[in-house]
C-alpha positions in Angstrom: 91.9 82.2 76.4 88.9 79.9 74.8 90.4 78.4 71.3 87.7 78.2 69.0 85.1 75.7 69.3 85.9 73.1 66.8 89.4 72.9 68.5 89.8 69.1 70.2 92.7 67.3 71.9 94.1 65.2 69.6 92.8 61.5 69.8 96.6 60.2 70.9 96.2 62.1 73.8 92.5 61.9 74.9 91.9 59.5 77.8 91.1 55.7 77.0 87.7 54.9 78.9 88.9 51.5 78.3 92.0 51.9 80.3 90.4 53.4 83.5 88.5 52.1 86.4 85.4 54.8 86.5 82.8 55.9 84.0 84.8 58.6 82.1 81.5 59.7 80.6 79.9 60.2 83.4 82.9 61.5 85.2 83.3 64.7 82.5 79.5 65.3 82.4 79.9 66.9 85.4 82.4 69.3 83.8 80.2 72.3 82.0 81.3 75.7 80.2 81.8 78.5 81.9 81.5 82.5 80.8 81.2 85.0 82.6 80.8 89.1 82.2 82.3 91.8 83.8 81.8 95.5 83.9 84.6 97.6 82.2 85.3 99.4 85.6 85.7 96.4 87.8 89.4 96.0 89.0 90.1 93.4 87.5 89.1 94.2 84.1 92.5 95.6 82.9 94.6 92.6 83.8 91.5 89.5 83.0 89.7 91.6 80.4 85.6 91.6 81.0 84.5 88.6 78.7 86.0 85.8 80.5 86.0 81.8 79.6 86.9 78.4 80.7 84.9 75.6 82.8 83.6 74.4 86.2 82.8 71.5 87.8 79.6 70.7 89.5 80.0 69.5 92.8 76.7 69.1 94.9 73.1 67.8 93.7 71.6 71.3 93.8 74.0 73.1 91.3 77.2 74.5 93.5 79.5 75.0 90.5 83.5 75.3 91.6 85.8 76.8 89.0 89.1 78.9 88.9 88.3 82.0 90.8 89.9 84.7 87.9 87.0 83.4 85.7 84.5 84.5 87.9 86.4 87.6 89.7 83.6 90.6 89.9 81.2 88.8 87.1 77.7 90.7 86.7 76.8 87.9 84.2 77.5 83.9 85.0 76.5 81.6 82.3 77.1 77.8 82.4 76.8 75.2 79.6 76.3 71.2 79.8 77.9 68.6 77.4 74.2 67.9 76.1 74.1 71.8 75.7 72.1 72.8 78.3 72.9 76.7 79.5 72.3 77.8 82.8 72.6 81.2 84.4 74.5 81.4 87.5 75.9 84.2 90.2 78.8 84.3 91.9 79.1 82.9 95.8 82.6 83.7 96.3 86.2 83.7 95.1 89.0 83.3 97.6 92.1 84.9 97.2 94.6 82.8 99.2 93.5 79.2 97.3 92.1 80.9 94.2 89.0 79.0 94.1 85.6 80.1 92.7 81.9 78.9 93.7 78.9 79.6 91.6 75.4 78.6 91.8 73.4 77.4 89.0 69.7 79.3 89.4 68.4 76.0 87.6 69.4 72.3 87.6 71.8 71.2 85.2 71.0 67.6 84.7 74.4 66.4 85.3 76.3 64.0 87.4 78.0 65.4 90.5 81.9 64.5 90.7 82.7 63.7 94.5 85.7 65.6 96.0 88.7 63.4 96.4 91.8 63.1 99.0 94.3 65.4 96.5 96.9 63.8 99.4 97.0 60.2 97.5 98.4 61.9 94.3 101.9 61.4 93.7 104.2 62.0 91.1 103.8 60.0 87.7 100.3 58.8 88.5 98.3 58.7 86.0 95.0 61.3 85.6 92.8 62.9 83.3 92.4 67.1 82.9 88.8 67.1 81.7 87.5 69.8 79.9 83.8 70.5 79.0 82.8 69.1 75.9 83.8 65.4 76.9 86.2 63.6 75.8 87.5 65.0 72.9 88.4 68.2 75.1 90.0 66.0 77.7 93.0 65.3 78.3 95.5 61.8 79.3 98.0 63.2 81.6 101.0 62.5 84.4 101.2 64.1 87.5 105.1 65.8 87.9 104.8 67.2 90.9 103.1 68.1 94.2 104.8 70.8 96.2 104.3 75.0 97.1 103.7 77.5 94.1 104.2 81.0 94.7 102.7 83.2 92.3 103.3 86.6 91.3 100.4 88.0 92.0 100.7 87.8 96.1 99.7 83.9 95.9 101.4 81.2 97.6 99.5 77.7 97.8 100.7 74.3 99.7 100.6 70.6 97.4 100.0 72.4 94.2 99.5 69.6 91.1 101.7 69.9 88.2 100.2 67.2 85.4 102.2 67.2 81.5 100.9 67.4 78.7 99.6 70.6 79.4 96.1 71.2 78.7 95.3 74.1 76.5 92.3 75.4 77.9 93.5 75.2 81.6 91.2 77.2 82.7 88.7 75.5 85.8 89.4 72.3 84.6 88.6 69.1 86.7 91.8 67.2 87.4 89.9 63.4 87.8 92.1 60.9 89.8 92.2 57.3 89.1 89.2 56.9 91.5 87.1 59.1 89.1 87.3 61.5 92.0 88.1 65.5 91.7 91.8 66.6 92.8 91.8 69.8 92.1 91.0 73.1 90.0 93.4 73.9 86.7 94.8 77.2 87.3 97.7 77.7 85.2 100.1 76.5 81.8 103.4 77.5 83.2 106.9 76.6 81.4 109.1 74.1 82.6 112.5 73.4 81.4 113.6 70.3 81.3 116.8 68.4 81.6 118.9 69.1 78.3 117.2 72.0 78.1 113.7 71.5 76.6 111.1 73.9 77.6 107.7 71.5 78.7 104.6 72.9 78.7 102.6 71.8 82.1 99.4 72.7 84.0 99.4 74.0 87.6 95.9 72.4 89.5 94.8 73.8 92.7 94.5 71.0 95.2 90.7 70.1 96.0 92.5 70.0 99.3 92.4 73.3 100.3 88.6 73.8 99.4 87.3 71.5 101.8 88.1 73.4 105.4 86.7 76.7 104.3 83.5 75.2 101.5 81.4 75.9 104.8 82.6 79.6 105.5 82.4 80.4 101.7 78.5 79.2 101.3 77.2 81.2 104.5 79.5 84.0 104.0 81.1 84.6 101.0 84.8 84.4 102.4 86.4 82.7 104.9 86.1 84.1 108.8 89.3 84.8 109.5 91.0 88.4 108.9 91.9 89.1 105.3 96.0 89.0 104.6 97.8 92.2 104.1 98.1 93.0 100.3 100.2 95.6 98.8 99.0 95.5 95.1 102.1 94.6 92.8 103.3 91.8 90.9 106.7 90.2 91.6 109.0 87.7 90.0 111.7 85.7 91.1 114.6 85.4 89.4 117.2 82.9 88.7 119.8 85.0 91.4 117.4 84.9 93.9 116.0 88.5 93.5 112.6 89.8 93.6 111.3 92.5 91.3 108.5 94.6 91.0 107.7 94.0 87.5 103.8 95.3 88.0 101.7 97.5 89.8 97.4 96.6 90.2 95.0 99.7 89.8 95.3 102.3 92.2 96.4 99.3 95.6 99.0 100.4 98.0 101.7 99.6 96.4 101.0 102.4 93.8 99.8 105.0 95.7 103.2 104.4 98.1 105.0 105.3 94.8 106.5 102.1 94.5 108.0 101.4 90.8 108.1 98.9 87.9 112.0 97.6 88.3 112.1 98.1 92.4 114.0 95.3 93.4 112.9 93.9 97.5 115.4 92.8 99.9 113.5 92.8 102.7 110.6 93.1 105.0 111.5 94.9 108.2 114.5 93.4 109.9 113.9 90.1 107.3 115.7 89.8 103.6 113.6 88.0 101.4 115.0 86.2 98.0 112.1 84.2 96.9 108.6 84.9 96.4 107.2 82.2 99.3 110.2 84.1 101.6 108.2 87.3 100.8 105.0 86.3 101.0 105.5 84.7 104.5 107.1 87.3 105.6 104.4 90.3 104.9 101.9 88.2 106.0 103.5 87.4 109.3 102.8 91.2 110.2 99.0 91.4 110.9 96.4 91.6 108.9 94.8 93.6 106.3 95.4 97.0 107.5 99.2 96.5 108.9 102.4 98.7 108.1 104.4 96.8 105.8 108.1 98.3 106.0 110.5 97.2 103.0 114.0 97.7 101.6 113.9 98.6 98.4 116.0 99.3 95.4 115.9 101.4 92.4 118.5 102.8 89.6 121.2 101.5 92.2 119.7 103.2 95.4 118.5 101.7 98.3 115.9 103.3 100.6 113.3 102.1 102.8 109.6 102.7 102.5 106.4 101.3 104.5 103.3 100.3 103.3 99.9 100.7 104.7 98.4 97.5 103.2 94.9 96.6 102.4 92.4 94.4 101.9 92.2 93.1 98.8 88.9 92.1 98.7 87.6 95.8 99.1 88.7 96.5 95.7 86.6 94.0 93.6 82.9 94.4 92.8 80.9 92.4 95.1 79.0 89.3 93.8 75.4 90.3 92.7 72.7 88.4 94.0 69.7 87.0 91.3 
């Protein structure tokens, strides 16, 4: 969600230029605005809404924009902004589902800086970094890295070397995580909750490790996706709970999983032959079948009956609007 636009990050927490060895200024001009439009029917619209938010960061001389890829899922309408105001239409190149990252193109230069891709291996935990926002500074924020290690997210997602930073920053969304080399180290993704020891719930942003962009940047610019057959996906959200079981708590549009029958409150305990108790566990395991396309056979439970039930799963991709060349 964009807060309004005289929202800033209070001056205690904003980066000190002083205290860092790179041009912060010129390091968060590469960050612009992002919104982008979507049509009512797209997929997606339901769950992300179609007026969608948040920022990119340029990353090559003639415009390539890369962003959180929910921003930009299905868009129609792409629509960049620079810190000296400048707006910029854009369309889509990709967004790819198994790191979440987004590429746009700006149809016109931007006038900014470009912010070089990093090595998101060198962070550690309680480095130092900044989460800028566009806007500059005052929508920037001075923040820690906690942690560097697999998220699985509910939505079929699982990603090696994720970044957790604290503070969180409030509008996560396609954020540039800047290193202390004034490099990028990844995409923000998330605000998830963590609690803490004593039992103090900390706010803290999940990044998407620049990483995992670099291998498949090539595959995404000539092609749109990556060339390698599309993971099976069954359409459903799942969370993990504390006693290690998965639940359905969500089913997406009219996906496999729905049309199989499956059920908001189904509990998995297995894929084949395999039980599962976390999300990763499950994840691994459906994907280990085939690809897009493959029988997915699970153990389920519901109201205190077990039964099994298999799955023809899909690609996900078919589902979504294709980008729209301008």
């Amino acid at each position: 969600m964009q807060p309004p636009d005289e929202w800033e990050i209070p001056p205690e927490f904003q980066p000190d230029p002083r205290l860092l060895d790179y041009d912060l200024k010129n390091a968060l001009s590469a960050v612009v605005s992002l919104r982008a439009r979507v049509p009512e029917d797209a997929f997606t619209a339901e769950t992300l809404g179609v007026e969608r938010a948040g920022q990119g960061v340029v990353i090559r001389d003639d415009g390539l924009v890369v962003t959180i890829g929910y921003l930009i899922a299905e868009a129609e309408e792409v629509w960049l902004t620079t810190n000296k105001g400048r707006v910029v239409g854009a369309h889509v190149i990709a967004y790819d589902y198994e790191s979440g990252f987004g590429l746009v193109q700006a149809l016109e230069p931007l006038g900014v800086p470009v912010l070089a891709l990093g090595d998101s291996r060198r962070l550690k935990p309680g480095e130092q970094v900044v989460v800028g926002g566009s806007g500059g500074q005052i929508h920037s924020l001075a923040a820690q890295v906690v942690a560097c290690q697999e998220f699985a997210g509910y939505w079929e997602y699982l990603i090696d070397g994720a970044i957790f930073t604290a503070p969180a920053h409030p509008n996560w969304g396609g954020t540039a995580l800047i290193g202390p080399r004034g490099d990028l180290m990844g995409i923000g993704s998330l605000q998830l909750q963590h609690q803490a020891s004593g039992g103090t719930v900390v706010p803290l942003n999940m990044s998407v490790p620049i990483d995992l962009l670099k291998p498949i940047l090539d595959d995404l610019l000539t092609s749109g996706r990556v060339k390698h057959e599309p993971r099976p996906w069954l359409g459903f959200y799942v969370a993990e709970a504390e006693d290690e079981q998965l639940t359905i708590i969500g089913l997406a549009g009219d996906a496999p999983a729905q049309r199989a029958g499956l059920r908001a409150g189904d509990q998995i305990h297995a894929v084949g032959d395999q039980s599962v108790s976390s999300l990763a566990e499950f994840y691994r395991a459906v994907w280990a079948l085939g690809a897009a396309g493959v029988d997915v056979p699970l153990t389920l439970e519901r109201e205190g009956d077990r039964f099994d039930v298999t799955i023809r799963s899909a690609d996900r991709g078919r589902f979504m609007k294709t980008p729209r060349l301008q």
